[in-house]
DOTIGU-271624 format. One record per residue: x, y, z of N, C-alpha, C in turn; residue in one letter. Coordinates in steps of 0.001 Angstrom, whole numbers, plus 500000, padded with zeros to 6 digits. Each point is the difference from the previous one (the first is absolute). Example, Ala and Ser with C-alpha at 12.3 -4.5 7.8 and 13.67 -1.06 7.14 Angstrom:
513190494310507800499110501190500000500900501200500000a 499650501050499280500820501190500060499230501090500730s 
This chain:
509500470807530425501257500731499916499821501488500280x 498761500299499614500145501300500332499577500559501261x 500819500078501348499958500092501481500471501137500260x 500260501217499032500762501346500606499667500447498496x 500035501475500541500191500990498830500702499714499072x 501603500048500284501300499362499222499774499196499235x 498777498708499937500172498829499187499169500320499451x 498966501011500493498664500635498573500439500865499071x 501315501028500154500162500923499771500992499094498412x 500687499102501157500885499736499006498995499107498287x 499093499080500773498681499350498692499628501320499123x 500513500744500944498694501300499206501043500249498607x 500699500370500437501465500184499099500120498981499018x 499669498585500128500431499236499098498692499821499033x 498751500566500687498921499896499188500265501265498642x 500557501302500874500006501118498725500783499586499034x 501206499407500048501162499561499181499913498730499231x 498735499548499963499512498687499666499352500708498480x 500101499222498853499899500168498833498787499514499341x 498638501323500543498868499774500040498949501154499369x 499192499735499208499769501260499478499185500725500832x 499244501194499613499207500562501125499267499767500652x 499142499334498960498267499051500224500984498761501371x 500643499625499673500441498605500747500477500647501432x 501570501207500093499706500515501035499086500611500582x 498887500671499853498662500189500038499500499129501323x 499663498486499580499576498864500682501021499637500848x 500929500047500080501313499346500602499864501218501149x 500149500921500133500212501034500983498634500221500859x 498794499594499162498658500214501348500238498751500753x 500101498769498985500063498814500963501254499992500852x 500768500182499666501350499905500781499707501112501760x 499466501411499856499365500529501021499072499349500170x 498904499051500132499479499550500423500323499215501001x 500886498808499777501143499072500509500681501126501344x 500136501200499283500904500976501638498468500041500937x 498848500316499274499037500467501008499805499084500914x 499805498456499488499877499594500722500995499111501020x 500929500437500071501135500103500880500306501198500814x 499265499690501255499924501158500668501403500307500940x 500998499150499886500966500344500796501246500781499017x 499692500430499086501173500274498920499500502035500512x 500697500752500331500088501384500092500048500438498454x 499536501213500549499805500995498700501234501132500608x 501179499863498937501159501104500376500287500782499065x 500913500924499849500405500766498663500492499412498826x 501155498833500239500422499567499220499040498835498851x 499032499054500810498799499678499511498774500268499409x 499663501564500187498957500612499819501286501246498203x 500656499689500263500876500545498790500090498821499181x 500271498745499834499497499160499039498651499663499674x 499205499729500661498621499873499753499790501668499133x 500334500765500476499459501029499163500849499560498209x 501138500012500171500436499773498566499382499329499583x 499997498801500399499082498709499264498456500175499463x 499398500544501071498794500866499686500052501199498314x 500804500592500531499967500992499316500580499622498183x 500952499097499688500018499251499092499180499189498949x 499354499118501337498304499274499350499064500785499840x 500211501036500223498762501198499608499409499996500620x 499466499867501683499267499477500952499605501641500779x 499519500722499250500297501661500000499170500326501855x 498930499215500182499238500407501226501210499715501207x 500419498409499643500773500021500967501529500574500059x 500411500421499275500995500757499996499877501490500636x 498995500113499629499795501548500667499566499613501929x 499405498831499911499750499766501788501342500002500521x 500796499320499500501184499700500593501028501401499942x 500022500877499014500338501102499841499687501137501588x 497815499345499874499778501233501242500302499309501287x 500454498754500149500707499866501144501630500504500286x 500671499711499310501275500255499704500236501647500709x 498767500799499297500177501030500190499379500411501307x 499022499280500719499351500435501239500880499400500883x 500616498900499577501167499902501177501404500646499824x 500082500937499401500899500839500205501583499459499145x 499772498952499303501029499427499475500132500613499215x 501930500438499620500520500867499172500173499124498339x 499107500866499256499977499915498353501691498900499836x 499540498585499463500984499772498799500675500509499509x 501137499995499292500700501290499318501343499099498559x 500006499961499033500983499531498926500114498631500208x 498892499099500079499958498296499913500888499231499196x 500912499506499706500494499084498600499743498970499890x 499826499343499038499688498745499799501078499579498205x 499089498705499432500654499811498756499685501118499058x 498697500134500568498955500549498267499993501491500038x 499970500611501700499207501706499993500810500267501250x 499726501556499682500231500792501182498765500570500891x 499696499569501117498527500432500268500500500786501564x 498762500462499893499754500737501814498478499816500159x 499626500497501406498911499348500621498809500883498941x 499658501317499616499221500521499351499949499731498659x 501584499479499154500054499794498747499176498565500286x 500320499159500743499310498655499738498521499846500332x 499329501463500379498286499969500086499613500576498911x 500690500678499462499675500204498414500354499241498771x 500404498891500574500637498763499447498631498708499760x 499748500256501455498743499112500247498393500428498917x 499961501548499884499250500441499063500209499456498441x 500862499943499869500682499992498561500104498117499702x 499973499464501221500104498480499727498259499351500005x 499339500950500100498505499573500702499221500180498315x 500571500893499363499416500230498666500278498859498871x 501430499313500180500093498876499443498570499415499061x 499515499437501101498850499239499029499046501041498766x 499835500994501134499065501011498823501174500529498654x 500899499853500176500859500195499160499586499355498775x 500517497987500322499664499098499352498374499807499302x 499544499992500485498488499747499798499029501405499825x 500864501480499646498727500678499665499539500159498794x 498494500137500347499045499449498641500080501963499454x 500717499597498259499844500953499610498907500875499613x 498699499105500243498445500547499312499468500344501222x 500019499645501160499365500523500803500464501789500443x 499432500525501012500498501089500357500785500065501151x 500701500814500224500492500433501059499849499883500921x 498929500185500204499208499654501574499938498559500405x 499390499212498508499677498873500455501383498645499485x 501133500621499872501253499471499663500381499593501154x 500017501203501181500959499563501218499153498691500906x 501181499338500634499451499025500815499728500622501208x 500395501232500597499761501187500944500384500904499388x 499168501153500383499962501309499770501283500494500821x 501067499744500670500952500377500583501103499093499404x 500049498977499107500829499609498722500248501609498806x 499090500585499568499454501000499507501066501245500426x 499578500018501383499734501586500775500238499387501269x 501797500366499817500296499715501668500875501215501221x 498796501016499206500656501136500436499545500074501706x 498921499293500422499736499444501658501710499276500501x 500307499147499469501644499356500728500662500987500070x 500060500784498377501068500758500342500052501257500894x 498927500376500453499508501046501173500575499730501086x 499923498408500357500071499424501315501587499927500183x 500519499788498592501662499896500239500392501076499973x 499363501377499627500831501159500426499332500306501624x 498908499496500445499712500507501299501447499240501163x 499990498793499340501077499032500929501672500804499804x 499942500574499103501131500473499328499968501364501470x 499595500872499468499507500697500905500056500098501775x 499783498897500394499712499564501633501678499487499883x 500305499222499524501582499403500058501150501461499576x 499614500950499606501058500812499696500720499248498821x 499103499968499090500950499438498779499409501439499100x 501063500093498830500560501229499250498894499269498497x 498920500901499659499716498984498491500920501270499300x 500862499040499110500956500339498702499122499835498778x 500805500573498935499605500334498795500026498216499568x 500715499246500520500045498578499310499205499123500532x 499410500167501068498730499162501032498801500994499296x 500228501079499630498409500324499003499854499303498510x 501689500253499271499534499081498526499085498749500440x 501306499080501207499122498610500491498671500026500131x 499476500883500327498401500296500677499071499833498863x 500642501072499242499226500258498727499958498682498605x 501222499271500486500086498591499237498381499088499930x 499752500435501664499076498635500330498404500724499068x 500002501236499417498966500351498645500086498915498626x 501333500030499822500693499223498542499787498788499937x 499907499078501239500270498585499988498607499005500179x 498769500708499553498694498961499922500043499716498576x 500786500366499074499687499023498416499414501292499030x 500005499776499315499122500718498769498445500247499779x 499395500119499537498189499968500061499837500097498805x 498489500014499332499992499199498757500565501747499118x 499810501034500347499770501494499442501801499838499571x 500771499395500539501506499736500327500529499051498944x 499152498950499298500244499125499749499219499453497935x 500301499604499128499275499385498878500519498983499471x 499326498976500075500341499135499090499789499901498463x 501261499934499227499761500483498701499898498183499298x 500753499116500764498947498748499089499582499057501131x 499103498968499280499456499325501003500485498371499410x 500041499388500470500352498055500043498359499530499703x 499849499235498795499139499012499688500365498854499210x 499286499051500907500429498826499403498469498932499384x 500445499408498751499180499740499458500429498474499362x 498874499244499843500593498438499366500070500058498663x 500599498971499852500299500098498436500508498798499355x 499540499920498788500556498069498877500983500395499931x 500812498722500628501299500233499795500318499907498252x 498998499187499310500417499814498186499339500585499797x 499197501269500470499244500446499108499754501406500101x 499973501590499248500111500924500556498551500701500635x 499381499077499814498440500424500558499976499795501164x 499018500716500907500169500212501637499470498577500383x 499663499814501313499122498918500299498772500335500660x 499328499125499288498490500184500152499620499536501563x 499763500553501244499571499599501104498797498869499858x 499257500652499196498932498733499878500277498989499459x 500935500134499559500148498330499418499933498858500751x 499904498616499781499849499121500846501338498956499250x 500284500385499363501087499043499073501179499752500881x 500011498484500436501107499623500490501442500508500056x 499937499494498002501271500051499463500756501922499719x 498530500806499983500568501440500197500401500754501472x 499776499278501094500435500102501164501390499351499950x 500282498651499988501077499504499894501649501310499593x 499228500533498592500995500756498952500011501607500785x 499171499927500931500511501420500420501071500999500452x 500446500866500162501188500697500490499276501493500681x 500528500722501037499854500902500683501034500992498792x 499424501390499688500463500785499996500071501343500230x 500787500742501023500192500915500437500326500920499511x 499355501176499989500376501350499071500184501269500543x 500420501148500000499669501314500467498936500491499056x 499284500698500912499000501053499069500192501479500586x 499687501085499518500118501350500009499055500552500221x 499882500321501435498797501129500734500055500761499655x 498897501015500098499689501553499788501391500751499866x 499766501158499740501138501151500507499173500385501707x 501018499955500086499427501346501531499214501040499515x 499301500051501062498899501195500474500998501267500208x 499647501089499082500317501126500246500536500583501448x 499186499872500719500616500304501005501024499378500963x 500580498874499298501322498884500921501017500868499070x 499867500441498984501539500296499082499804501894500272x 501072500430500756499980501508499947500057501127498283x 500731498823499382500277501225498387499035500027499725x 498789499088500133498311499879499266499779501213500614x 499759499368501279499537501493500731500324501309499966x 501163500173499942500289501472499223499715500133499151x 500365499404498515498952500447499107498878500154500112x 498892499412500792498884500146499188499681501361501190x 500721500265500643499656501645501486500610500919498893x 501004499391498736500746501433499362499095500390498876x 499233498886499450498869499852498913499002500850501003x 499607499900500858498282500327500621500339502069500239x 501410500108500740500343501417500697500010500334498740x 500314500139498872500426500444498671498771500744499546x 499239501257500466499289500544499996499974501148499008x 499221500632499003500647500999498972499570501264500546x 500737501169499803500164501066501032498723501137498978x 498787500105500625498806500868498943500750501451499403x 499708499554498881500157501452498802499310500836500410x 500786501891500039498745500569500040499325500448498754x 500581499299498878499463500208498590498077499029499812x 500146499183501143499109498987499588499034500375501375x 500555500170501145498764500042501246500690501835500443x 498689500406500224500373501182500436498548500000501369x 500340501487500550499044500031500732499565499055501202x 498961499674500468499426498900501045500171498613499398x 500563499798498728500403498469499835501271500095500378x 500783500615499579501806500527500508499817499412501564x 499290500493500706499994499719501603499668498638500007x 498422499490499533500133498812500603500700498777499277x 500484500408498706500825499061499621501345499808501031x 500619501329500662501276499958501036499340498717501056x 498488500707500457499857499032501073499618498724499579x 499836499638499273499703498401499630501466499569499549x 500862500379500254501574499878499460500422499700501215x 500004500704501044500571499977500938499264499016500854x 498714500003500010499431498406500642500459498861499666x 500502499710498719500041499327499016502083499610500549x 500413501099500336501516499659500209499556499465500999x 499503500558501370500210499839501193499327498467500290x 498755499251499003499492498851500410501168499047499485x 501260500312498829500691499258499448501682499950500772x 500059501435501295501216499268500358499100499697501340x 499036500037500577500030498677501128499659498905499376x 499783499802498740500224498398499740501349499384499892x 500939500913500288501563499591499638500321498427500808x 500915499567499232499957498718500676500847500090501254x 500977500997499999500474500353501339499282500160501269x 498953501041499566499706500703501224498576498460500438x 499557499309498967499521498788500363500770499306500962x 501288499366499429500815499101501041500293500582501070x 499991501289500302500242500715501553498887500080500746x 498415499191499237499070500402500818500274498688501333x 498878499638500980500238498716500636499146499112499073x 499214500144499482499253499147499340500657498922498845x 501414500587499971500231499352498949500913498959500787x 501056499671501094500275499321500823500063500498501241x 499516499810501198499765499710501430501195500848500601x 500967498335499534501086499416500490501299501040499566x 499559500531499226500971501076499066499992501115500471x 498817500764500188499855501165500919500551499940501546x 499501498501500357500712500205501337501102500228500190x 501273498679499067501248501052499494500628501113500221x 499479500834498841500533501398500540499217500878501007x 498995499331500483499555500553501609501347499502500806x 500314499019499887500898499759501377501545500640499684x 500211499864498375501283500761499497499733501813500743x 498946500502499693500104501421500530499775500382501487x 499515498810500672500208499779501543501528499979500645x 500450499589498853501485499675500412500542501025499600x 500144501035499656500695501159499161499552500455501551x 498891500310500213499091500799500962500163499901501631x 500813498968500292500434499298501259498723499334500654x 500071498450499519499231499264500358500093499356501463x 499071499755500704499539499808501286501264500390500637x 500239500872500144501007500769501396501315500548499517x 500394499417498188501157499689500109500670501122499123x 501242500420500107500225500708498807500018500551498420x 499297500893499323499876499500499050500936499301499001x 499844498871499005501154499460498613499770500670499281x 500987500491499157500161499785498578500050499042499542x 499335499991498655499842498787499109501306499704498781x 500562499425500111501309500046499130499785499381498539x 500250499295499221499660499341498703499406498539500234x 500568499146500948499447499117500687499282499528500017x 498977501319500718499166500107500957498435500327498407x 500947500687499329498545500567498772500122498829499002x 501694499359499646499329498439499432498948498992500417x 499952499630501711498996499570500340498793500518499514x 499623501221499944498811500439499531499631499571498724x 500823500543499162500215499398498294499606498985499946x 500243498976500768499862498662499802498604499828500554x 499513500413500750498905500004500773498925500773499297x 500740500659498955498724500942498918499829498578498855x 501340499522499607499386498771498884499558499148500390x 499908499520501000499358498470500558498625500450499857x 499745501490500000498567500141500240499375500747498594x 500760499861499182499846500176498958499785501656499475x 500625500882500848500028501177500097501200500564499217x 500465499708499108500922500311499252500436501211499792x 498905500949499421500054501477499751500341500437501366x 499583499686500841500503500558501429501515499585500677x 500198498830499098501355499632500552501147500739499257x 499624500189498356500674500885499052500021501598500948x 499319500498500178499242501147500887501355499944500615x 500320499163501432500919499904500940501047500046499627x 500314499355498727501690499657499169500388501366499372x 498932500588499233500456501179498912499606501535500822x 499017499996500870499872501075500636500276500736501903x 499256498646500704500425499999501013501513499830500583x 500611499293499838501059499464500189501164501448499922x 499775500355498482501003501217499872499677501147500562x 498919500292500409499246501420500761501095499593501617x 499778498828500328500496499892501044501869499914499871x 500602500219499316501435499831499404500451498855500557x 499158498496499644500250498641499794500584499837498571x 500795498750499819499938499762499095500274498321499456x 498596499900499423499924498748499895500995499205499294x 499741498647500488501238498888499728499703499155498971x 500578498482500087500027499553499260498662498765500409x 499920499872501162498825499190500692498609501044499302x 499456501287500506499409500788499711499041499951498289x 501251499864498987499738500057499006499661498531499694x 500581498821500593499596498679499632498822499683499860x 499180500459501710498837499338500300498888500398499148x 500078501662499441499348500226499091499889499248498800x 501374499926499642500092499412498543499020498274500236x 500529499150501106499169498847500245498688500335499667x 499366501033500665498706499908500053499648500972498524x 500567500162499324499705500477498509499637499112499484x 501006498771499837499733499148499490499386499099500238x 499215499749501235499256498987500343498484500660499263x 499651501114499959498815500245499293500069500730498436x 501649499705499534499848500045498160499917501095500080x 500908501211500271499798501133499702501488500365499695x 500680499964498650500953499673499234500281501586500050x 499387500929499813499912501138499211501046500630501472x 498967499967501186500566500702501264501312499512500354x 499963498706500063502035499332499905500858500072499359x 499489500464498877501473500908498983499927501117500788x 499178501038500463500588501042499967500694499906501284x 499771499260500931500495500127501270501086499288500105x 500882498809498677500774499892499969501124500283499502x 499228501294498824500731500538499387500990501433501536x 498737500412500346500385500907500870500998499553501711x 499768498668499449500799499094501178501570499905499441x 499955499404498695501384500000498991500740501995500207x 499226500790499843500782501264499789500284500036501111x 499951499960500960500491500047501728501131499338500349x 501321501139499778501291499294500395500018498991501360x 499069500346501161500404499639501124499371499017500072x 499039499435498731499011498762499997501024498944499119x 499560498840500417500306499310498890499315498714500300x 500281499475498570498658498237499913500070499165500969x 499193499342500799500410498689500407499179499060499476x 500175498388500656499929499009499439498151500023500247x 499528500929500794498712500238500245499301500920498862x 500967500818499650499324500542498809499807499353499115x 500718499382499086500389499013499118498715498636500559x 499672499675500638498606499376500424499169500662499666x 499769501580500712498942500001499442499572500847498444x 500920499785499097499515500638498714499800498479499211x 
């Protein structure tokens, strides 16, 4: 059946609209191009090479979306523009940053909270896909397309959407299950060999209660114990005079200066502490800066929630607080109701009770704020 573009174009169409999850369109869209490859009489036209890209770009099929992208664009074909369908509104660049964002799926599902960072991603460009997004402002660029303040939030989305990491994340109980007499309140003895105490057994399932978090997943710990350490007593000159007066100043002042670069801030801004995070606001200040050719953006609230969100997944909290209470207003933003959520989520995913009162208290005094059904989740 499929003898012309028209009848591929049209399969192609019924494959995207087909009610399949990613992993499944995934397989469905290489094999299905396979089936075109080897049908050598079917043309490659605009209207065909614009579904295959959706479809692509949907299943998360990120290499080939971008091939089909640098053809699109070496043959001179004019950018997609306001697509409709049931579900979205797409265009040809929103749906390659679409393809990024659908490719993380699995690492989403399946990342191991104990491992690291590095060794979480299934590619290092799941992670850090600030390479695509280069290539879509270079294409952007050659086509005479305009990047807006709302194709950068998009950009900056594809930071937010690989999942959480373990620094992001605690489990406060754990599931064990253990056998047990059903008549009797004594456990069961594994060694036993007794018929009749196998027979009488029952499974029972319990919660148990992990650790507290590690100081450094909950930010109020961490301030205290930087407000306990800086808390330095200022030398009497009743008690040191003379050449102790001096080097007591200088062992004071070593003593401050080794205790605020331990700040947990200026930690989470190093790269060492995520990769993937620094690259972030490398590509956020590329974009302020006019990235590959293009005019510079402003970053609107949007555009710094993505970040926010992209500071808790990585468990950078103090840095995301940082963005909400300091950055944000230097820049005369003013954060919303999304803004204040994602924080509060990620307060509470690592038990830090103390920092979510105050930020919901200071969320409650804010006429222009008010609760949603997301807040109320996460307290």
């Amino acid at each position: 059946l499929l003898t012309s573009a028209y009848h591929a174009r049209s399969a192609t169409m019924v494959l995207v609209k087909s009610n399949l999850t990613t992993e499944e369109l995934q397989n469905q869209v290489r094999q299905f191009e396979r089936i075109l490859g080897d049908i050598s009489t079917i043309p490659m036209n605009d209207q065909l090479s614009q579904e295959l890209y959706v479809a692509n770009a949907k299943a998360g099929n990120v290499g080939r979306t971008f091939e089909l992208l640098r053809y699109r664009t070496q043959q001179s074909i004019p950018p997609f523009r306001d697509i409709h369908d049931k579900y979205m509104r797409y265009d040809e660049y929103s749906m390659a940053i679409q393809s990024i964002i659908s490719a993380t799926v699995e690492l989403r599902r399946n990342r191991s909270p104990i491992h690291p960072e590095s060794e979480s991603a299934v590619t290092p460009l799941a992670e850090d896909p600030t390479r695509w997004l280069d290539y879509i402002l270079l294409s952007m660029k050659a086509r005479n397309v305009d990047l807006t303040t709302t194709m950068a939030g998009r950009m900056l989305s594809t930071y937010a959407c690989s999942g959480r990491t373990g620094r992001a994340t605690h489990f406060f109980y754990k599931v064990e299950t253990r056998l047990k007499q059903q008549d009797a309140d004594s456990n069961y003895d594994s060694s036993s060999t007794n018929g009749h105490n196998k027979r009488n057994l029952v499974k029972v399932v319990r919660l148990k209660r992990n650790r507290s978090p590690k100081p450094h997943k909950v930010p109020s710990i961490s301030r205290n114990i930087l407000r306990a350490t800086t808390e330095v007593p200022t030398p009497n000159d009743n008690t040191i005079t003379g050449s102790k007066s001096s080097t007591g100043d200088v062992s004071n002042q070593q003593l401050r200066q080794q205790q605020l670069t331990s700040r947990k801030l200026e930690l989470e801004m190093k790269n060492e502490w995520s990769p993937s995070l620094s690259a972030a606001f490398a590509f956020a200040q590329s974009l302020e800066q006019g990235a590959c050719g293009h005019e510079p953006v402003k970053l609107d609230v949007r555009c710094y929630n993505f970040l926010i969100k992209a500071c808790c997944h990585r468990g950078a909290l103090q840095r995301a607080i940082w963005l909400l209470t300091e950055k944000m207003p230097e820049l005369g933003l003013k954060p919303n109701e999304y803004s204040y959520n994602t924080i509060l989520h990620a307060l509470a995913r690592v038990g830090d009770e103390m920092y979510l009162t105050e930020l919901l208290i200071e969320m409650t005094n804010n006429p222009s704020l008010s609760l949603t059904p997301n807040s109320v989740e996460a307290l």
